[in-house]
C-alpha positions as CSV (number, residue, x, y, z in Angstrom):
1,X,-62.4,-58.7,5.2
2,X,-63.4,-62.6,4.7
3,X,-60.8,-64.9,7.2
4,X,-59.9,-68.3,6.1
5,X,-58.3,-70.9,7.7
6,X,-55.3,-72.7,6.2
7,X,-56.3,-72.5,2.8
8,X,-59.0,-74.3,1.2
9,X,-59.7,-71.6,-0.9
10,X,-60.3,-71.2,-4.8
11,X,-60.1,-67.6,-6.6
12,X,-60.2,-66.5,-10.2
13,X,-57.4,-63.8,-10.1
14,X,-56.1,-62.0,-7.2
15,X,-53.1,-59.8,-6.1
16,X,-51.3,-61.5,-3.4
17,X,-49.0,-61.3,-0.3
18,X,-47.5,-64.1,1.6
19,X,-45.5,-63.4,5.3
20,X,-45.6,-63.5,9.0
21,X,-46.3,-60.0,8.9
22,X,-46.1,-60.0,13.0
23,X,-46.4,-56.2,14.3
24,X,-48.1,-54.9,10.7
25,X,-45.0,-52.9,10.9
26,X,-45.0,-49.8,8.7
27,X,-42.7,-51.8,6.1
28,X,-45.4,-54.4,6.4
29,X,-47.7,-51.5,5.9
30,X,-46.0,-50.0,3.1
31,X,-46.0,-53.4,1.3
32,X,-49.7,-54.3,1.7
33,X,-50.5,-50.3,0.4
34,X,-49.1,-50.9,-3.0
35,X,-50.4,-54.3,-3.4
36,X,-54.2,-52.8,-2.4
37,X,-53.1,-50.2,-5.2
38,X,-52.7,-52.9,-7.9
39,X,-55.3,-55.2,-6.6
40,X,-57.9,-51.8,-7.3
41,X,-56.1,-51.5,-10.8
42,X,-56.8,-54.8,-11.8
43,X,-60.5,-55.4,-10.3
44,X,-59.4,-58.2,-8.2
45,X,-58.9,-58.7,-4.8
46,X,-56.1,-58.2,-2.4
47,X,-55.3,-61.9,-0.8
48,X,-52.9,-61.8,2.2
49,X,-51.6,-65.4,3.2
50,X,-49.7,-64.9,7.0
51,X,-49.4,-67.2,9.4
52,X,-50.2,-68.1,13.3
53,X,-48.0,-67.6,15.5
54,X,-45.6,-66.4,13.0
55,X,-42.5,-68.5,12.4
56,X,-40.0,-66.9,14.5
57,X,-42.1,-66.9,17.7
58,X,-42.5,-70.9,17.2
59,X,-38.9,-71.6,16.6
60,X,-37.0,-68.9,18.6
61,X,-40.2,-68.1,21.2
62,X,-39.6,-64.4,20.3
63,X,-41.7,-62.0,21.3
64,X,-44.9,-61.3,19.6
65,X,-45.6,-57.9,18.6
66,X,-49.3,-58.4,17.7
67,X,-51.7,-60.8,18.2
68,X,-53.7,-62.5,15.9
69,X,-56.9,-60.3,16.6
70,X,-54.6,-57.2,16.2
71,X,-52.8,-58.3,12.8
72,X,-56.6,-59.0,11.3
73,X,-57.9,-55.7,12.3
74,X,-54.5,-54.1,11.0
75,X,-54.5,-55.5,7.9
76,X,-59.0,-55.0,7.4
77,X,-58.1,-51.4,8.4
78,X,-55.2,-51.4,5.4
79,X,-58.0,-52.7,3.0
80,X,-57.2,-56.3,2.5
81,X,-60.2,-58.3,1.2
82,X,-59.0,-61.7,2.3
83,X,-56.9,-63.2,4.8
84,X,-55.7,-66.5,4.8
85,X,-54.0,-67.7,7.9
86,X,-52.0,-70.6,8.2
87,X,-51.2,-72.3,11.9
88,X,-47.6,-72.9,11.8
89,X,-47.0,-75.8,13.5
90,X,-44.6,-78.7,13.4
91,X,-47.2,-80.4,10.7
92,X,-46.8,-77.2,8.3
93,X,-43.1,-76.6,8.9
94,X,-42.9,-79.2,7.2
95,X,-44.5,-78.5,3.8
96,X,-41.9,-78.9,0.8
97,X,-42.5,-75.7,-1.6
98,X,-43.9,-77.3,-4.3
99,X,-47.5,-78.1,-1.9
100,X,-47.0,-73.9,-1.1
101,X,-46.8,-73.2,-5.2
102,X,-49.7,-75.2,-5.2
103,X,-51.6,-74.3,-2.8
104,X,-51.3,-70.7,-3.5
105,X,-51.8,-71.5,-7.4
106,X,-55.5,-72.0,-6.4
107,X,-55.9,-68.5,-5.8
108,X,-54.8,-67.6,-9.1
109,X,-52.6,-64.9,-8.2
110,X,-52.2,-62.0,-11.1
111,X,-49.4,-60.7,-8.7
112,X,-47.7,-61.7,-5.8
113,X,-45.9,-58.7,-4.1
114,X,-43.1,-59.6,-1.4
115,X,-40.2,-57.9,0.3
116,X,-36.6,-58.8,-1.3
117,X,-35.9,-61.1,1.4
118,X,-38.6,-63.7,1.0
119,X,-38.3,-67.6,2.2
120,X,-41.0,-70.2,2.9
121,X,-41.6,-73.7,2.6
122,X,-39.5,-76.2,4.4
123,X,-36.2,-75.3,5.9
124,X,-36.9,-71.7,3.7
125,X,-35.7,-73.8,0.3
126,X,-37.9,-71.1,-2.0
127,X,-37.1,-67.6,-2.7
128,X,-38.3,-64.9,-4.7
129,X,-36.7,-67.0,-8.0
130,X,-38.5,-69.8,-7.0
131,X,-42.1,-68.1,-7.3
132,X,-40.9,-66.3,-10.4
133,X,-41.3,-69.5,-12.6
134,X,-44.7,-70.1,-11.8
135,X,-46.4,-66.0,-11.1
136,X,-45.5,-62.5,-11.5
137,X,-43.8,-61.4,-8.9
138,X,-43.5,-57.7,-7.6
139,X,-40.5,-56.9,-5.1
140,X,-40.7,-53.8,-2.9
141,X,-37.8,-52.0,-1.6
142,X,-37.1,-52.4,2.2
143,X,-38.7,-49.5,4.0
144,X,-35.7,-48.1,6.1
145,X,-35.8,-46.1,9.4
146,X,-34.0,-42.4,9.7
147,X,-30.8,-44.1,10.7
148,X,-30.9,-45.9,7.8
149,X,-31.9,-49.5,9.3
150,X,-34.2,-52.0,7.4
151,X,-37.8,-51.6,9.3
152,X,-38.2,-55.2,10.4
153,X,-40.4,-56.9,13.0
154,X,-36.6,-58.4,14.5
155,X,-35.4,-54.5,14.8
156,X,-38.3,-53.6,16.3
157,X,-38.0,-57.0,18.9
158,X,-34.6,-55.7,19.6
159,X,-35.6,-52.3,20.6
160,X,-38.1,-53.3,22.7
161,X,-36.0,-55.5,24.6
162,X,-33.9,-52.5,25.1
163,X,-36.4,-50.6,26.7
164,X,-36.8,-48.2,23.6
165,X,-40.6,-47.9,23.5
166,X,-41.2,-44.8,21.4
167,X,-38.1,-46.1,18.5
168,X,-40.2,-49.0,18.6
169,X,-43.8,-47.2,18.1
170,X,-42.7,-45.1,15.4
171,X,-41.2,-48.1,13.3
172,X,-44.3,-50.1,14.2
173,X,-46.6,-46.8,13.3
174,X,-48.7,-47.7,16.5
175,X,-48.8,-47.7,19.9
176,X,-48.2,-51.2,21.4
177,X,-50.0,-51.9,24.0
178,X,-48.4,-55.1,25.6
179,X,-46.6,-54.2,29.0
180,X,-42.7,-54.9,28.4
């Protein structure tokens, strides 16, 4: 898997995923597996644009559930080709959508696949109908747990806080290691 920093990159086509993707979750996981699928379909790669530290850990401090070593090797082991990692910061937090469409428009995505929840650029302003007028964009269905719970890297926060270690594991689909 090649690793870029903050953009800077040009493609011809690509499939594409944008998120914080903190925990490579196995909604996160179930996401990434069907983009791979359509990324082999069309002969192009799979791009995954996340971000460092992800978004909630800079404005809430929450916890991390992977680090940035982990998520690469998580995602290189879910057969993504390249990963683009943004530092969120207070500079990027600031980036009005249009600079995102942009900026992503240089990889030339064929599809962008993304969860039905999707925000980004400043203050969240774009959405799923935002990208739609300028790509083709895929939405998955939430992956949900037995009880019926949207698998999300907050849930998973929650029930670590709660002491619930193997809940946590087997919405995560790994063991995490960090001591809590």
């Amino acid at each position: 898997m090649q690793t870029f920093f903050d953009g800077a990159l040009q493609l011809s086509a690509s499939v594409l995923t944008i998120g914080a993707l903190d925990g490579v979750h196995k909604g996160h996981q179930a996401l990434i597996k069907t983009a791979k699928g359509r990324a082999i379909e069309l002969g192009v790669p799979l791009v995954v644009y996340t971000f460092d530290p992800p978004p909630r850990v800079y404005f809430k401090n929450a916890l991390l559930l992977s680090s940035l070593s982990e998520k690469l090797l998580k995602l290189q082991s879910l057969g993504v080709d390249i990963c683009i990692i943004a530092p969120f910061n207070e500079h990027y937090m600031t980036k009005e959508v249009s600079s995102f469409i942009e900026e992503i428009g240089e990889l030339n995505p064929v599809e962008i696949w993304e969860g039905p929840d999707f925000h980004f650029g400043k203050n969240r302003e774009g959405n799923i109908s935002t990208l739609q007028k300028y790509f083709s964009v895929k939405i998955t269905e939430s992956l949900r747990c037995p009880s019926g719970e949207v698998i999300s890297s907050s849930r998973i926060r929650s029930l670590i806080k709660e002491n619930k270690r193997v809940q946590a594991e087997q919405l995560l689909g790994w063991n995490h290691a960090a001591s809590y």
